[in-house]
Every structure is written in structure tokens, then in C-alpha cells.
N, C-alpha and C positions, 0 to 999 in steps of 0.2 A: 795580607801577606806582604813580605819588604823586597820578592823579587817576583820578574817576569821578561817573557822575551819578547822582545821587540820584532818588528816585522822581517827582519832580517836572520830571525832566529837566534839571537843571539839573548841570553839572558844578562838583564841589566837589573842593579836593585833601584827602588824605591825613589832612594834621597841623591841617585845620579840623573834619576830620571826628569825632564825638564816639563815642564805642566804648559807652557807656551805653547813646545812640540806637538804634545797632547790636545790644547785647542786649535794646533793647526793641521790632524791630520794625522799625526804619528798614533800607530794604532801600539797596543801593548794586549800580549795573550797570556792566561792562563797557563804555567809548563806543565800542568796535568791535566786538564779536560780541552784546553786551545781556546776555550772560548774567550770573548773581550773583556778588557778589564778596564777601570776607571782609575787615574792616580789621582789620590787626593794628599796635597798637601799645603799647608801652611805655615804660621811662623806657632800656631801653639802643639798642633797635633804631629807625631812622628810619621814622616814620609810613608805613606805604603800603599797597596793595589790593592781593589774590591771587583770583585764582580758585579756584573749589572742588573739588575732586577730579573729574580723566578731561575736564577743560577742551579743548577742541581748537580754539581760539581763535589765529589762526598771526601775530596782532598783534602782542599782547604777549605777550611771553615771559616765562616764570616764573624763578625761580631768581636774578633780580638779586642781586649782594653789594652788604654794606651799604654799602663807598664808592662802587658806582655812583648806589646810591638819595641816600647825603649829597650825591656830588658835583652829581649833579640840582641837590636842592635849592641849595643853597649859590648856583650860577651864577643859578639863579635869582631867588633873595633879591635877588643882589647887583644882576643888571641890573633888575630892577623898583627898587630904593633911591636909582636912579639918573634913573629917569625915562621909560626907554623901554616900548613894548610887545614882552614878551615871552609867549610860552604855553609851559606846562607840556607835551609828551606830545601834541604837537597831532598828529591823522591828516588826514594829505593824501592826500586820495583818487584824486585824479589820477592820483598816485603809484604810492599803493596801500604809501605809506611813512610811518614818524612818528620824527621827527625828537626827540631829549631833549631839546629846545628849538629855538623860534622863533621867532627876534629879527628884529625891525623896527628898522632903520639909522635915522637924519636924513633920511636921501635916497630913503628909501621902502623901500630895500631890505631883500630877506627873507631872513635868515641862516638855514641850517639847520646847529645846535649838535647837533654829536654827540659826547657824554665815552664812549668805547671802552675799556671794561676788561676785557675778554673778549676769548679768541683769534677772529681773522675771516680769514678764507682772501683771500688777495689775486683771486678775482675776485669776489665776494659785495663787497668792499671797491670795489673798481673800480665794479661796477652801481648800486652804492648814490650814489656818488660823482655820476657821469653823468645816472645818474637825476632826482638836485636840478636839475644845469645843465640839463640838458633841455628844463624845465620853468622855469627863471629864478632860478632858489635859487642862492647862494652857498653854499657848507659848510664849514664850519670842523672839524677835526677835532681835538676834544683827548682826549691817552693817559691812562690808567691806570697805574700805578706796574709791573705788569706787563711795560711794555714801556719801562721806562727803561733806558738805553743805559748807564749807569755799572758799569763794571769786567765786563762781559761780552762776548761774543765775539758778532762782527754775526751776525743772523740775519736771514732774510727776512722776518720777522712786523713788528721795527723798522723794517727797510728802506723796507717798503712805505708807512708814512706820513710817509717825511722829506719837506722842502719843500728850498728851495734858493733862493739870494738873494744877492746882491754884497754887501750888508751883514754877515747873519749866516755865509752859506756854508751848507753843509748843517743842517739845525736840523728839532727836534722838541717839540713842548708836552707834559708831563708835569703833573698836577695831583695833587698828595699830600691826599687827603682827612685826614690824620692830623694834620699840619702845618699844613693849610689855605694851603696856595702851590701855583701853579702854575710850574714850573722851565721857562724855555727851554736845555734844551740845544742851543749851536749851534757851527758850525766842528769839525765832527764827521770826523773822520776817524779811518782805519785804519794803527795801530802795527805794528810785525813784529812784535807778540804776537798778530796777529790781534785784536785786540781794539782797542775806542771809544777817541779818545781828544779830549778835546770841554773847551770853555767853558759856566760854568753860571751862570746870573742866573736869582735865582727870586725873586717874586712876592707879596706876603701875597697873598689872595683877599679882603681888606680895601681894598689900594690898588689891586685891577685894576679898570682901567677897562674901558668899554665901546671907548674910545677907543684904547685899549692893543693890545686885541685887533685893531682894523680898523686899525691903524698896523704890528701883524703878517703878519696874513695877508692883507693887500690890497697892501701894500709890503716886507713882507720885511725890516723892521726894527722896533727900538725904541724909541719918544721918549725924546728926553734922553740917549740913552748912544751917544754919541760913538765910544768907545773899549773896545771887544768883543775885540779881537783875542786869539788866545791869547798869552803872555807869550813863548815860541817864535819866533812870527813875525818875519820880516823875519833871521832868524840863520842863519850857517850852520851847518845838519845834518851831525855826523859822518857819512861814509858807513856804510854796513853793507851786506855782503853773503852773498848764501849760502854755507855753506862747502862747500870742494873735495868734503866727503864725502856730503854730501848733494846736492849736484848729482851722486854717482855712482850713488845711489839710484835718482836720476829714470830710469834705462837700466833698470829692474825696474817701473815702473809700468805696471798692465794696463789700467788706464780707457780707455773711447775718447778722450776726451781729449788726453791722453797719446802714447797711439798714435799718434794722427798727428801731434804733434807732433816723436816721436821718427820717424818714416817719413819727414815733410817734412826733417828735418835730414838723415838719411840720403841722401835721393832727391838732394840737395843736394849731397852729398860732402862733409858739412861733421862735425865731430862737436864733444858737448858741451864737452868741456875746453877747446877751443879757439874758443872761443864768446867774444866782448867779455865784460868781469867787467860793463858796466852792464847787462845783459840780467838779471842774478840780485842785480840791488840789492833790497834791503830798503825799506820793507814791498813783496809780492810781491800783496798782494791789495788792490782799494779795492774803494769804495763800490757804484760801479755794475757794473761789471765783475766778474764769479764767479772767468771764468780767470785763472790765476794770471798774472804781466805779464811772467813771461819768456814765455812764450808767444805771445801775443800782441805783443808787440814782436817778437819774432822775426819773426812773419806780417808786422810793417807793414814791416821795415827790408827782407827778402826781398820783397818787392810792390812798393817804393817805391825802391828801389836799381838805377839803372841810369846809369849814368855817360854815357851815351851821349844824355840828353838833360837839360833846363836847367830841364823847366817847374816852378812854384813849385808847391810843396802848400799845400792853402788847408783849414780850416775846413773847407769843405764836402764838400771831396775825402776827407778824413780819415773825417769821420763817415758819408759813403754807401760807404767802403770797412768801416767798422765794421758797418755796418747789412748788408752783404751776407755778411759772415764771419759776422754772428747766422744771415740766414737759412741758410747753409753747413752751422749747426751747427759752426763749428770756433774759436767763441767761444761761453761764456755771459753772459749777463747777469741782472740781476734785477728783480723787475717792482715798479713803484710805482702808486699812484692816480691820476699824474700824468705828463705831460713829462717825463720826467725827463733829459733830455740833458744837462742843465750835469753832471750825477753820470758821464756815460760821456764826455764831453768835456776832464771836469778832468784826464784822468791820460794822454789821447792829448798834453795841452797842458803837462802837466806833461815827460814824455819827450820832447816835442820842445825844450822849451826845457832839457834835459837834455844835445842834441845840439850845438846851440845853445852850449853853457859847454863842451863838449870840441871843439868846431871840425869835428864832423861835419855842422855845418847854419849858414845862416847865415838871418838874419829878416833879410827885404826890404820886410815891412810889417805890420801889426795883422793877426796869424794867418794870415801870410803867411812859408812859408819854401822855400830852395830845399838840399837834398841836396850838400855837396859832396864827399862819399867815401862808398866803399863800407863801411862799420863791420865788417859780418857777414866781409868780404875781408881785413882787416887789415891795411892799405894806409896807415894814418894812423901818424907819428909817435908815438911815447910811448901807444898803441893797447896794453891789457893786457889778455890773456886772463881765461877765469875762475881758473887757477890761480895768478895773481899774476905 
């Protein structure tokens, strides 16, 4: 921890605290359990206070690394150099939580700054979350180099602190203690290698502002920069699709999953080779969505396919047909700290306007479409199976 109080009650941080003092007597406490603390400090490690052996203090935690104790400070420094009130390490007891920082806005409001460099189980992450709002706290959450998305394959642990915004797109804060920047990775999506493939604008921790940050995580964008998009955008994408041999694979997969995927086609009298080739277009997996998207396109095209009537599917049809195959279990998804629907909404909007450029759908209005062929039936012109 970087603060405690002194015998006199008074809380002092860390790197004011004098280590002389300390060997001669000056005692320093714990502000949430009172017990003694030890300051260790040097010229390599950042100033801060430990409790003393068999501590059972369930505050703070021991074992901080040392870029979560720099990155502390640093955010620190920077919003105090600037003018505002911030605290160190403050305990809200309301709560029964304390926050790495708690910043006070222009407009009164109370930010609870939390830098995450350590694994947290997405519901401990959720509680924590709610808990702030609860109580009137905003939370800003920024990552640790741990969970930077660069050249790794999505995990849940990432997943669970993306945000999502018409400007950025899906995006995530990363602060590099080493570097001293903080990176917005944003327009995050998933390649057919399974793996990130994202836009990056990073930060000194010199020029971020306070201003920066509530222009991020209250708007969903950046001052000044206009023009974020990846270099990608707006072009068209080579198809890629799965090949013949690995779609014959899929006839050997034992997951439940699987299984009923491969039972629904059967029950169906349909089989996979003979399946439209978009159903096994590449990439196969996004952001929100676990199952893979032939799958699940399967399920919408079979639910949504009946020739026999005209009504349009709407946005909201869409997603409370998603929302009912979660609770079915015959889709997964993955959990965030937040709303996250635009993350299971982009890739239902993505395939329809998929059907949309092959003339299996026609848009009658702003997420508004109506079916005009049956795809999964093969009934359309120039219609190519998976096998070409």
C-alpha cells in the first residue's frame, strides 16, 4: 500500500514517509485494520507499507508488483499536477471498498480509479463494478500490461473489461508502467487466426489529461483525433472460408455444442456439405458471441426462414431471439462488466447485412429487414454450397 497513518493519526504516503524515522521508533498503521506496518523503501523499489507477518487484514492486499504500486503513483502525481482532488488508497466504507484512486470531476463528480494488474474473476470484477454505481461513483477501469490484447488469442479475462463506442468500436485502456503511456487499444476485433486484431494510439502519462480520460470513458472517444479507423476499413475483404475438410471434421465433434448442432441439421434433413458456403465464412468466432457463427447463423436462418410470411426482422426481434438461445444453452456468450450488447449485436448486423449483398434479405429500414429466400433451401440463383 503507498499510504498510512502515522502515530498521530494523520495519513502520510509512502515516498514522504522517512525510513530513519521508522528505525527510530516512528510507528506507521494500517488506515483499515490499525495494525503495524513496515515501510520499505529503496532506490530500486517504489516507496510503500506492508504489513507484518500472519496480517489478516482483508483490505489490503499484500503482494502488489511493483508496476501496480508505480502505476498508483504516477496517475497520481499526474491528476494532483493538474489541479484536481484526488486520494491515494481511499476506503469507502459504505462500500466496504477502496478504490487506487479517487478523483473528484469539475462537476463534483467522484471517480473510482481502479489500475487492474492482477487476474479478477469476472464476477468479483462485476461486484466491484456495481458496487461504485450503487452508491454514485463512477469507475474507470485501467489494465495492466497483463492483459494487453496485442498478438494474442481473445480470452475471457480481456473480454471482460472491453467498453464499446460508435467512435472507438470495441477498445480497452492499457497503461505501460515501463514506458509510462497509457495505449488505447480500440476497433478490436477477431481475425480467422482467432486472434486481436486492433488500432493503437498511446498516450505519454505526461500529456494525459484529466480531461482525456472523462472524454474517454464518459463519451467513448478521443479529443482531437478525428480519424481512428483501421487502415482496412471501408475495403473490400477477400472472402475466406472454411475448407471442405475441415467442415468434415465437424461430423466427429462430441461437445454438447456440437451435438446439437449436428442433430438440429439432421432432424432438419439437411446435411453439412450442402450447407450455403456463407454459413463457414471466416473469422468463425467474435467478440461477444463464444459459438462459433456457423452455428449460430444456422439457428437464426432455420428460425427466421419461412416464406410463408412477410414480417420484417427488427433489432429487437434479433436480439430477444439471441437472448432466448443463451438461455436454451444452444449459444454461448461471454460476460463483461458491462451491457455489453453492441459486442452480441455487431456480428447478428454484420450477417444480415451479409444477406443483404447476396440478395437473401432486403433492408426496408434502419435495422430493419425482411427475408426474401429461403438460403439454408437453396432456392436462390448463383446460391453455392460449402463445397464450391
Amino acid at each position: 500500500m503507498l499510504i498510512a497513518r502515522n502515530a498521530s493519526g494523520e495519513l502520510i504516503q509512502a515516498y514522504q514517509a522517512s525510513k530513519e524515522k521508522s528505525k527510530n521508533g516512528e510507528i506507521y498503521y494500517c488506515p483499515a485494520c490499525k495494525g503495524k506496518l513496515v515501510l520499505k523503501k529503496g532506490s530500486i523499489m517504489v516507496a510503500h507499507f506492508a504489513h507484518r507477518q500472519h496480517s489478516d487484514c482483508a483490505v489490503f492486499s499484500e503482494g502488489e508488483t511493483l508496476p501496480h504500486l508505480k502505476g498508483k503513483q504516477l496517475l497520481f502525481e499526474k491528476f494532483k499536477s493538474e489541479g484536481f482532488e484526488v486520494m491515494l488508497e481511499c476506503w469507502l466504507p459504505e462500500l466496504q471498498q477502496r478504490p487506487d484512486l479517487l478523483l473528484v470531476l469539475a462537476d463534483g463528480k467522484k471517480i473510482a480509479l481502479e489500475y487492474q494488474c492482477s487476474p479478477i474473476s469476472p464476477a468479483n470484477l462485476l461486484a466491484r463494478t456495481q458496487g461504485y454505481q450503487r452508491f454514485g461513483y463512477e469507475v474507470w477501469w485501467i489494465c495492466g500490461m497483463n492483459y494487453q490484447p496485442g498478438g494474442i488469442k481473445m480470452t475471457q479475462s480481456i473480454y471482460q473489461f472491453l467498453k464499446h463506442s460508435v467512435a472507438l468500436g470495441s477498445w480497452i485502456g492499457i497503461m505501460d508502467t515501463q514506458t509510462e503511456e497509457m495505449a488505447i487499444h480500440h476497433h478490436l476485433k477477431l481475425g480467422s487466426d482467432d486472434r486481436f486484431h486492433f488500432v493503437k494510439t498511446a498516450i505519454p502519462v505526461d500529456d494525459l489529461k484529466v480531461a482525456t480520460l472523462e472524454s474517454l470513458y464518459r463519451k467513448g472517444c478521443l479529443p482531437g483525433c478525428d480519424d481512428l479507423l483501421p487502415p482496412s476499413a471501408g475495403r473490400t475483404v477477400d472472402r475466406k472460408h472454411m475448407q471442405a475438410k475441415d467442415i468434415n471434421l465437424l461430423r466427429y465433434r462430441t461437445d454438447p455444442e456440437h451435438r446439437k448442432f449436428l442433430l438440429a441439421v439432421y432432424l432438419d434433413r439437411k446435411d453439412l456439405y450442402h450447407l450455403p458456403a456463407f454459413l463457414f465464412e471466416l473469422p468463425f468466432r467474435t467478440l461477444g458471441i463464444r459459438t462459433p457463427a456457423y452455428i449460430w447463423r444456422y439457428y437464426l436462418l432455420r428460425d427466421f426462414s419461412d416464406l410463408e410470411t412477410t414480417t420484417p426482422l427488427t433489432k429487437k426481434q434479433l436480439l430477444g431471439w439471441l437472448s432466448k438461445c443463451i438461455r436454451m444453452n444452444m449459444i454461448r456468450t461471454r460476460t463483461s462488466k458491462e451491457v455489453d450488447e453492441a459486442n452480441l449485436w455487431e456480428p447478428l448486423l454484420q450477417f444480415m447485412m451479409r444477406l443483404v449483398e447476396d440478395g437473401h434479405a432486403a433492408a426496408i429500414g434502419r435495422e430493419e429487414w425482411i427475408l426474401l429466400s429461403a438460403p439454408l433451401e437453396g432456392k436462390t440463383d448463383g446460391q453455392h454450397s460449402c463445397l464450391g
